[in-house]
N, C-alpha and C positions, 0 to 999 in steps of 0.2 A: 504494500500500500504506500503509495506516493501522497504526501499530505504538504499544503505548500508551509514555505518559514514564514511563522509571523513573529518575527522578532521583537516588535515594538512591546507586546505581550497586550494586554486588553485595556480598552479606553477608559475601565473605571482606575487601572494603576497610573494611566496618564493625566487622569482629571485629577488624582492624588496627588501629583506629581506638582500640578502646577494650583496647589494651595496656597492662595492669597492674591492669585491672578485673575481668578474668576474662570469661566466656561471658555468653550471655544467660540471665537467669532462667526458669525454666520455664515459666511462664504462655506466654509470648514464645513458647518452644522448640516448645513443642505444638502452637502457633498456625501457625511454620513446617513442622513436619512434617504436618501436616493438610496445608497447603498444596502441598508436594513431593507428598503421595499423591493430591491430587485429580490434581497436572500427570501424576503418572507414570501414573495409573489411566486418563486418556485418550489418552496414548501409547499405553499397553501395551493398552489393551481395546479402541480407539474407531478407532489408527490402524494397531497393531501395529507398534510402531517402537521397537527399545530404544536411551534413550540414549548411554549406555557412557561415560557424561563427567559424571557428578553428579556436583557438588562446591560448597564457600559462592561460591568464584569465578564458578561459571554461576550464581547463583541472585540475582536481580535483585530490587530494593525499591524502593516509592517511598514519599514521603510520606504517602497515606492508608492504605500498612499491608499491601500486594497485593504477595506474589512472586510471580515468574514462575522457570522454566527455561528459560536461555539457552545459546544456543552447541552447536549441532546436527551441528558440523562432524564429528563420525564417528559418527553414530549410523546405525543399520543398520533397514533397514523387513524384516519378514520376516513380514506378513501374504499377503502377494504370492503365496509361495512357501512355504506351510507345512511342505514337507518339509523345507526346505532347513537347513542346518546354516551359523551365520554367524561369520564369523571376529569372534571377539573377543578375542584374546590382547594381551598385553603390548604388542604393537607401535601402539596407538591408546590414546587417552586419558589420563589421568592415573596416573602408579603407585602416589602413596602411596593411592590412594582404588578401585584394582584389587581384585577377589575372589579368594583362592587359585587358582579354577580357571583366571583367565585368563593366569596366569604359566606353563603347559603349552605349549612350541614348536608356533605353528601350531593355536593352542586355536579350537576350535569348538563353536558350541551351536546348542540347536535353540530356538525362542521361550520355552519355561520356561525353563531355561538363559542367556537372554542378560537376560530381566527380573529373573531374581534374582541375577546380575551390579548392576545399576541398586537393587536394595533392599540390596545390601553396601554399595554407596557411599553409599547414604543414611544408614545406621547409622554409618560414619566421621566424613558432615558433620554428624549430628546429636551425636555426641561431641565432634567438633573447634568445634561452637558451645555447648557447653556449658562445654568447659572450657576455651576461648580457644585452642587448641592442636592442631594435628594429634597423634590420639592415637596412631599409630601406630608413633613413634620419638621418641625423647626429641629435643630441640633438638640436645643437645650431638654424637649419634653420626654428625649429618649425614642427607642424604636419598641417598645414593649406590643407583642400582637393585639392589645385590648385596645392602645393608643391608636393602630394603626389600622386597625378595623374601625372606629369613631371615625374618626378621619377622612379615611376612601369612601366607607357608605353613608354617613351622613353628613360628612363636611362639604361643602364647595371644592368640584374640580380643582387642582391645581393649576393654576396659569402662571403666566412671571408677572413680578411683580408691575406694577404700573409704573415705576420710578424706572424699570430697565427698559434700558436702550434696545427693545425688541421689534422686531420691523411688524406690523398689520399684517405680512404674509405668512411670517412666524407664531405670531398670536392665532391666527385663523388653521395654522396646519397643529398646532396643537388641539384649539379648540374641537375639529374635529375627530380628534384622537380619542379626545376625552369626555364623552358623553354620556354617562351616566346610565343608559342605556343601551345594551348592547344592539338593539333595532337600529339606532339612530347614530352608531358613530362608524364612521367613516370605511370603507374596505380599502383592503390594499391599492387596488387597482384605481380607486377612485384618488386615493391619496399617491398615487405613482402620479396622476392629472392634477394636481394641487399646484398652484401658482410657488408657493415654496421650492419644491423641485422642479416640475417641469419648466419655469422660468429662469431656472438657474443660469448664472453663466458658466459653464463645464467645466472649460479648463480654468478658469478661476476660481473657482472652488476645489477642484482639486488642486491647486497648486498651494492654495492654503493650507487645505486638511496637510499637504507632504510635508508643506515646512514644519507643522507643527509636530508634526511626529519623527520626525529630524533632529529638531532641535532636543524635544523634551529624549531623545535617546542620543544624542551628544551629549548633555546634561548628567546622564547620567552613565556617562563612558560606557554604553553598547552596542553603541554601532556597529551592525554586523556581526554579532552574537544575542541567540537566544533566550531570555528575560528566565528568572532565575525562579521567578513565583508566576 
Protein backbone atom coordinates (compact mmCIF):
# COMPACT_ATOMS: atom_id res chain seq x y z
CA UNK A 1 0.00 0.00 0.00
CA UNK A 2 1.26 3.22 -1.37
CA UNK A 3 -0.11 6.01 1.06
CA UNK A 4 1.06 9.74 0.15
CA UNK A 5 3.65 11.82 2.86
CA UNK A 6 1.81 14.28 4.72
CA UNK A 7 4.57 15.80 6.57
CA UNK A 8 3.03 18.89 7.72
CA UNK A 9 1.01 16.36 10.05
CA UNK A 10 -2.63 17.76 10.62
CA UNK A 11 -4.13 21.34 10.74
CA UNK A 12 -5.34 21.04 14.24
CA UNK A 13 -1.11 20.68 15.22
CA UNK A 14 -0.70 23.67 12.96
CA UNK A 15 -3.43 25.83 14.32
CA UNK A 16 -1.51 24.87 17.77
CA UNK A 17 1.33 25.94 16.22
CA UNK A 18 0.41 29.33 15.54
CA UNK A 19 -1.09 30.38 19.19
CA UNK A 20 -1.56 33.82 19.48
CA UNK A 21 -1.66 34.60 15.78
CA UNK A 22 -5.07 33.61 15.36
CA UNK A 23 -6.61 31.21 12.21
CA UNK A 24 -5.65 31.14 8.86
CA UNK A 25 -6.58 33.86 6.43
CA UNK A 26 -9.16 33.37 4.04
CA UNK A 27 -7.52 32.80 0.84
CA UNK A 28 -5.93 29.76 2.81
CA UNK A 29 -9.45 28.93 4.43
CA UNK A 30 -11.29 28.54 1.19
CA UNK A 31 -8.44 26.60 -0.38
CA UNK A 32 -9.10 24.07 2.69
CA UNK A 33 -12.71 23.94 2.58
CA UNK A 34 -12.65 23.22 -1.33
CA UNK A 35 -10.41 20.63 -0.39
CA UNK A 36 -12.70 18.93 2.68
CA UNK A 37 -15.62 19.08 -0.03
CA UNK A 38 -13.95 17.46 -2.86
CA UNK A 39 -12.65 14.41 0.01
CA UNK A 40 -16.35 14.51 1.41
CA UNK A 41 -18.17 14.72 -2.09
CA UNK A 42 -16.20 11.38 -2.84
CA UNK A 43 -17.18 9.66 0.22
CA UNK A 44 -20.54 10.70 0.37
CA UNK A 45 -21.33 10.31 -3.74
CA UNK A 46 -18.58 7.93 -5.06
CA UNK A 47 -18.34 5.49 -1.89
CA UNK A 48 -21.24 6.35 0.26
CA UNK A 49 -19.52 6.30 3.45
CA UNK A 50 -20.13 9.20 6.14
CA UNK A 51 -17.24 10.03 8.08
CA UNK A 52 -18.68 11.19 11.41
CA UNK A 53 -15.17 12.39 12.76
CA UNK A 54 -14.24 15.72 10.72
CA UNK A 55 -12.27 17.77 12.54
CA UNK A 56 -8.51 20.08 11.96
CA UNK A 57 -7.12 16.83 13.96
CA UNK A 58 -8.07 14.25 10.93
CA UNK A 59 -7.21 16.67 8.38
CA UNK A 60 -3.69 16.02 7.18
CA UNK A 61 -1.14 18.74 5.09
CA UNK A 62 1.87 18.51 3.45
CA UNK A 63 4.24 20.75 2.07
CA UNK A 64 3.15 21.22 -1.40
CA UNK A 65 -0.34 22.45 -0.12
CA UNK A 66 -2.70 18.86 -0.44
CA UNK A 67 -5.16 17.91 2.45
CA UNK A 68 -6.31 14.89 2.89
CA UNK A 69 -9.02 13.25 5.59
CA UNK A 70 -7.63 11.02 7.92
CA UNK A 71 -8.78 8.64 10.52
CA UNK A 72 -11.75 6.53 9.24
CA UNK A 73 -11.98 4.76 12.45
CA UNK A 74 -15.85 5.19 12.84
CA UNK A 75 -17.04 6.13 9.88
CA UNK A 76 -20.08 4.18 8.65
CA UNK A 77 -20.53 2.90 4.65
CA UNK A 78 -24.31 2.94 4.03
CA UNK A 79 -24.37 2.67 0.30
CA UNK A 80 -24.53 -1.03 0.86
CA UNK A 81 -27.80 -0.86 2.47
CA UNK A 82 -29.78 2.10 1.54
CA UNK A 83 -32.47 1.56 3.71
CA UNK A 84 -30.76 1.14 6.55
CA UNK A 85 -30.65 3.72 9.35
CA UNK A 86 -26.93 4.14 10.81
CA UNK A 87 -26.07 4.63 14.36
CA UNK A 88 -24.47 7.96 14.75
CA UNK A 89 -25.09 9.34 18.09
CA UNK A 90 -22.91 10.63 20.71
CA UNK A 91 -21.28 7.55 21.52
CA UNK A 92 -18.59 7.75 18.32
CA UNK A 93 -16.44 10.56 17.25
CA UNK A 94 -15.69 13.73 18.54
CA UNK A 95 -18.37 15.94 20.68
CA UNK A 96 -17.35 19.21 20.54
CA UNK A 97 -17.55 18.82 16.42
CA UNK A 98 -21.15 16.58 16.94
CA UNK A 99 -24.41 17.83 15.15
CA UNK A 100 -27.46 18.51 17.44
CA UNK A 101 -29.06 15.52 16.08
CA UNK A 102 -26.49 13.09 17.16
CA UNK A 103 -26.65 13.93 20.80
CA UNK A 104 -30.42 11.84 20.68
CA UNK A 105 -29.96 8.39 22.82
CA UNK A 106 -29.37 5.62 20.31
CA UNK A 107 -29.49 8.43 17.20
CA UNK A 108 -29.92 7.13 13.85
CA UNK A 109 -29.85 8.32 10.30
CA UNK A 110 -30.44 7.27 7.16
CA UNK A 111 -27.57 8.45 4.21
CA UNK A 112 -28.84 12.34 4.08
CA UNK A 113 -28.87 12.39 7.65
CA UNK A 114 -25.55 10.90 8.46
CA UNK A 115 -23.77 13.25 5.42
CA UNK A 116 -25.12 16.30 6.84
CA UNK A 117 -23.94 15.18 10.35
CA UNK A 118 -20.01 15.32 8.27
CA UNK A 119 -21.19 19.09 6.74
CA UNK A 120 -21.98 20.37 10.73
CA UNK A 121 -18.47 19.23 11.51
CA UNK A 122 -17.09 20.91 8.62
CA UNK A 123 -18.72 24.22 9.50
CA UNK A 124 -17.04 23.83 13.21
CA UNK A 125 -13.47 23.02 11.68
CA UNK A 126 -13.85 25.78 9.25
CA UNK A 127 -14.75 28.32 12.24
CA UNK A 128 -12.24 26.71 14.62
CA UNK A 129 -9.43 27.59 11.62
CA UNK A 130 -10.51 30.65 11.21
CA UNK A 131 -10.44 31.96 14.41
CA UNK A 132 -7.80 29.62 16.04
CA UNK A 133 -10.25 28.26 18.54
CA UNK A 134 -12.99 25.76 18.83
CA UNK A 135 -15.87 27.88 18.53
CA UNK A 136 -18.17 26.14 20.35
CA UNK A 137 -17.27 26.88 24.03
CA UNK A 138 -15.35 29.58 25.39
CA UNK A 139 -11.61 28.01 26.68
CA UNK A 140 -12.40 29.02 30.04
CA UNK A 141 -16.08 26.88 30.74
CA UNK A 142 -14.03 23.75 29.86
CA UNK A 143 -15.02 20.89 27.20
CA UNK A 144 -17.18 18.69 29.84
CA UNK A 145 -19.82 16.51 27.44
CA UNK A 146 -22.81 18.11 29.80
CA UNK A 147 -21.39 21.65 28.63
CA UNK A 148 -21.19 20.65 25.22
CA UNK A 149 -24.31 19.19 24.71
CA UNK A 150 -26.10 22.62 26.39
CA UNK A 151 -24.30 24.29 23.95
CA UNK A 152 -24.77 22.52 20.37
CA UNK A 153 -28.44 21.75 21.06
CA UNK A 154 -29.69 24.55 22.77
CA UNK A 155 -27.39 27.30 22.37
CA UNK A 156 -27.17 29.43 19.17
CA UNK A 157 -25.13 28.18 16.17
CA UNK A 158 -21.67 29.05 16.23
CA UNK A 159 -20.69 31.89 13.94
CA UNK A 160 -17.47 34.34 14.21
CA UNK A 161 -17.71 36.79 16.06
CA UNK A 162 -19.07 40.12 14.63
CA UNK A 163 -15.80 42.20 15.71
CA UNK A 164 -13.81 39.56 13.17
CA UNK A 165 -12.75 40.50 10.02
CA UNK A 166 -14.95 37.62 8.30
CA UNK A 167 -15.97 38.37 4.79
CA UNK A 168 -20.24 37.95 4.08
CA UNK A 169 -19.06 34.95 1.96
CA UNK A 170 -17.47 33.21 4.90
CA UNK A 171 -20.26 34.10 7.26
CA UNK A 172 -22.93 32.62 4.64
CA UNK A 173 -20.77 29.34 3.83
CA UNK A 174 -20.66 28.70 7.55
CA UNK A 175 -24.19 29.61 8.18
CA UNK A 176 -25.06 27.07 5.91
CA UNK A 177 -23.10 24.58 7.41
CA UNK A 178 -24.71 25.09 10.40
CA UNK A 179 -28.31 24.75 10.68
CA UNK A 180 -29.75 23.36 13.23
CA UNK A 181 -31.53 21.01 11.37
CA UNK A 182 -30.31 18.49 9.41
CA UNK A 183 -33.20 19.17 6.59
CA UNK A 184 -32.18 22.52 6.05
CA UNK A 185 -28.40 22.64 6.11
CA UNK A 186 -26.47 22.65 3.36
CA UNK A 187 -25.15 19.27 1.01
CA UNK A 188 -21.85 18.99 -0.01
CA UNK A 189 -22.60 19.59 -3.40
CA UNK A 190 -24.57 22.53 -2.88
CA UNK A 191 -21.68 23.86 -0.79
CA UNK A 192 -18.96 22.69 -3.50
CA UNK A 193 -21.43 25.88 -5.53
CA UNK A 194 -21.17 28.28 -2.59
CA UNK A 195 -19.61 31.78 -3.54
CA UNK A 196 -16.94 30.98 -0.64
CA UNK A 197 -15.37 28.38 -2.85
CA UNK A 198 -16.51 28.25 -6.11
CA UNK A 199 -15.55 32.14 -6.26
CA UNK A 200 -12.26 31.56 -5.18
CA UNK A 201 -9.21 32.66 -6.78
CA UNK A 202 -7.39 29.15 -7.11
CA UNK A 203 -4.17 29.67 -7.39
CA UNK A 204 -4.36 32.35 -4.62
CA UNK A 205 -5.50 30.53 -2.31
CA UNK A 206 -3.53 27.93 -2.80
CA UNK A 207 -0.42 29.69 -2.74
CA UNK A 208 -1.48 30.97 0.79
CA UNK A 209 -2.75 27.76 2.23
CA UNK A 210 1.42 26.54 0.93
CA UNK A 211 3.05 29.32 2.51
CA UNK A 212 1.43 28.66 5.42
CA UNK A 213 2.36 25.32 5.93
CA UNK A 214 5.86 26.03 4.95
CA UNK A 215 6.45 28.40 7.05
CA UNK A 216 4.68 26.81 10.20
CA UNK A 217 7.17 23.59 9.27
CA UNK A 218 10.35 25.68 8.90
CA UNK A 219 9.32 26.95 12.26
CA UNK A 220 9.44 24.12 13.52
CA UNK A 221 12.77 22.59 11.75
CA UNK A 222 10.72 19.65 9.58
CA UNK A 223 10.95 20.36 6.42
CA UNK A 224 10.83 17.32 4.76
CA UNK A 225 10.49 14.88 7.45
CA UNK A 226 7.56 13.35 8.89
CA UNK A 227 5.65 15.05 12.09
CA UNK A 228 6.42 13.18 15.10
CA UNK A 229 2.73 13.14 16.60
Amino acid sequence: MLLELMDAGSLGRLLRHRDGRGGLPEPALAEVAARCLAGLAHLHYSYGVAHLDLKPDNLLANGRGHVRISDFSVSRIFSRNPGERLRVSVGIGSTAYMSPERFAPNARAGPRGACAADVWSLGVTVLELFSGRCPILPAAHGTSWELLKEAICYGEPPSAPESASASPSLRGFVAACLKKDPKRRATVAQLLAHPFVADRDVESSRCALREIIMETMHEQGQRGTPPTS
